[in-house]
C-alpha positions in Angstrom: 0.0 0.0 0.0 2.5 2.5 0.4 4.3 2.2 -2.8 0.7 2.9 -3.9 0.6 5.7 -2.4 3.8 6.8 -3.5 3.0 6.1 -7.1 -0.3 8.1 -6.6 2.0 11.0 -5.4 4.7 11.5 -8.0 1.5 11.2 -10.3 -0.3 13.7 -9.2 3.1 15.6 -8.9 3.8 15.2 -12.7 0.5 15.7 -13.5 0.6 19.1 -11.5 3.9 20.2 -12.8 4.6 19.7 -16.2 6.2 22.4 -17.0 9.0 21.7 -14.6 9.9 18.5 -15.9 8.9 18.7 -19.6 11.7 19.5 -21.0 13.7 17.0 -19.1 12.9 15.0 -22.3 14.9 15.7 -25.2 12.6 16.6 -28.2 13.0 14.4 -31.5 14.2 17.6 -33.5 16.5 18.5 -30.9 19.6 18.1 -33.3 23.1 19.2 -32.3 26.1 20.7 -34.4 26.9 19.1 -37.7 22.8 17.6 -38.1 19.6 18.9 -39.4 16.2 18.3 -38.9 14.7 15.9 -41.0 11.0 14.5 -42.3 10.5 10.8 -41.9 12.0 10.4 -45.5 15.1 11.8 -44.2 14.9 15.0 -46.1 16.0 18.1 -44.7 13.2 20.7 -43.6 13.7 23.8 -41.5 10.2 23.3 -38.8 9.8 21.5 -36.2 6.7 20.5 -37.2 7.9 19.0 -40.2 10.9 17.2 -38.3 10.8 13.6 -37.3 14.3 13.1 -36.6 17.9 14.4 -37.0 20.7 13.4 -39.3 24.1 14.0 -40.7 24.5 17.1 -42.6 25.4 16.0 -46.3 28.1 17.4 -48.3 27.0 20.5 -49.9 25.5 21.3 -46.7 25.9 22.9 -43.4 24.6 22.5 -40.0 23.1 26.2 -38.6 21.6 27.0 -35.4 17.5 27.5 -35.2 16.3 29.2 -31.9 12.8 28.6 -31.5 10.1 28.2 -28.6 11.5 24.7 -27.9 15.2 26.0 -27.9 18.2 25.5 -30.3 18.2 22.8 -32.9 20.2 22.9 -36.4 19.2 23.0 -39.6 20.8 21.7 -42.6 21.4 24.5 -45.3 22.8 24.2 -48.9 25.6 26.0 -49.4 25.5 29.6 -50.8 26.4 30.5 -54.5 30.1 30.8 -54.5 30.4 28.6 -51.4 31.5 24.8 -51.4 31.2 21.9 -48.8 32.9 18.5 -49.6 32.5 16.9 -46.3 29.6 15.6 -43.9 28.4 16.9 -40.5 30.2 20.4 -41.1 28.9 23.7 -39.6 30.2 26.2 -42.2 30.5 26.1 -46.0 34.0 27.8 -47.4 34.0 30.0 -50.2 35.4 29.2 -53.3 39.2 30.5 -53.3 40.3 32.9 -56.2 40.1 31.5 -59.6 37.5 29.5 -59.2 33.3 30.0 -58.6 30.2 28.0 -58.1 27.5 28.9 -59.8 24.8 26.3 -57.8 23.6 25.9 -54.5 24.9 23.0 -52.3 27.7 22.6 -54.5 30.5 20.5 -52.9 33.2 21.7 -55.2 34.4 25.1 -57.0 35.0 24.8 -60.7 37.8 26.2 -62.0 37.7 29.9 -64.1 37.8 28.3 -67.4 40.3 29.5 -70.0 39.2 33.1 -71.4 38.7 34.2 -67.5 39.5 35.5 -64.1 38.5 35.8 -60.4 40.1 38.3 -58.1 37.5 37.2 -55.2 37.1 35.1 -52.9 33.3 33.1 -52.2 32.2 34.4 -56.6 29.2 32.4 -58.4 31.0 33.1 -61.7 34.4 34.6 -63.4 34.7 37.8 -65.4 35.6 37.6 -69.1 39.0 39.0 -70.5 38.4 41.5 -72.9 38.2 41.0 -76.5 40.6 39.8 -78.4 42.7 38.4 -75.1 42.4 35.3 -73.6 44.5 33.1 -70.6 47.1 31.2 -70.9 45.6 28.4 -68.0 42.7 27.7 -65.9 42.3 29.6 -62.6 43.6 33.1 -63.6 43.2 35.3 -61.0 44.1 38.7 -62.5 43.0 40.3 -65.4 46.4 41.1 -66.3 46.6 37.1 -67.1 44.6 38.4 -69.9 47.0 38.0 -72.9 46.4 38.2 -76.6 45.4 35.5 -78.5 48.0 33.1 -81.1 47.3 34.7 -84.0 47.7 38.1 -82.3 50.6 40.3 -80.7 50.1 43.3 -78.0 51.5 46.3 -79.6 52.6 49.3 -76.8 49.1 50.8 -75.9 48.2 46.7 -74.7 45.9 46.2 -77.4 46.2 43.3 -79.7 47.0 43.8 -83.7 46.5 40.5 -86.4 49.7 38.9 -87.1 51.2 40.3 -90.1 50.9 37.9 -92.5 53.6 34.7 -93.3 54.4 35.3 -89.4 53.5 33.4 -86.5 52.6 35.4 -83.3 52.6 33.0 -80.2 49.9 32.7 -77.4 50.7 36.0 -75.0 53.1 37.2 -78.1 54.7 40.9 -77.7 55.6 43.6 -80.0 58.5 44.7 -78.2 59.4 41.4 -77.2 59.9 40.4 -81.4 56.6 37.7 -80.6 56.3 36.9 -84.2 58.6 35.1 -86.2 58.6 34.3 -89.7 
């Protein structure tokens, strides 16, 4: 009879006090650092009331802090235009070093500037074009002075680029004051 009646009182206790020991039990979409919320398909949402679990941040993703009535859970995001992620449970996406951009959300690598282009920034969705006529010698160009003139062309002294003379050969990046064709 007594544990009865001790079973009666820590009922009526809870009963009375649930807002003391409610949130002594760890919510399903409680997720920590490096985890998002997730729907019972395992697909990330950013509500609780569409969250049926945690799990592991994919690459492409990072885990971000949600405050909310219940408290702090994390959220799975993609990561940013010019922003890569090539590793699970992270909490920060890095941006895309110079010379390279992504142009897609959740990307989890930065393509290279292609030939014909440059990026001076860090964290870019795309690469800016040489001007006319000039072109790269690589991938990955940083500076637009990597912008030389085309084979087939020569940079005279104002930097602009003039047609080969014709029955000569001007090289990739060729010079006028540096004899760039020859015959």
């Amino acid at each position: 009879k007594v544990l009865n009646d001790v079973d009666t009182v820590a009922c009526q206790w809870l009963r009375s006090n649930k807002d003391v020991w409610i949130n002594w039990i760890p919510l399903e979409s409680s997720c920590q650092e490096g985890m998002g919320m997730a729907d019972v398909g395992s697909l990330f949402v950013t509500t609780r009331a569409a969250a049926k679990g945690c799990v592991w941040c994919t690459p492409g993703h990072a885990s971000e802090p949600l405050r909310d009535e219940f408290g702090i859970t994390h959220v799975c995001r993609p990561c940013r235009h010019g922003e890569y992620q090539d590793m699970p449970g992270q909490n920060i996406c890095s941006k895309c070093s110079k010379g390279s951009f992504s142009d897609v959300e959740g990307s989890l690598a930065c393509m290279p500037c292609g030939i014909g282009s440059f990026q001076n920034e860090t964290g870019q969705s795309m690469c800016s074009a040489c001007p006319p006529l000039l072109t790269t010698r690589s991938q990955s160009s940083i500076w637009e002075d990597d912008c030389v003139c085309s084979s087939g062309t020569f940079a005279v002294a104002n930097g602009a680029c003039q047609s080969c003379p014709e029955g000569m050969t001007c090289d990739l990046g060729s010079r006028e004051e540096a004899t760039p064709c020859a015959k």
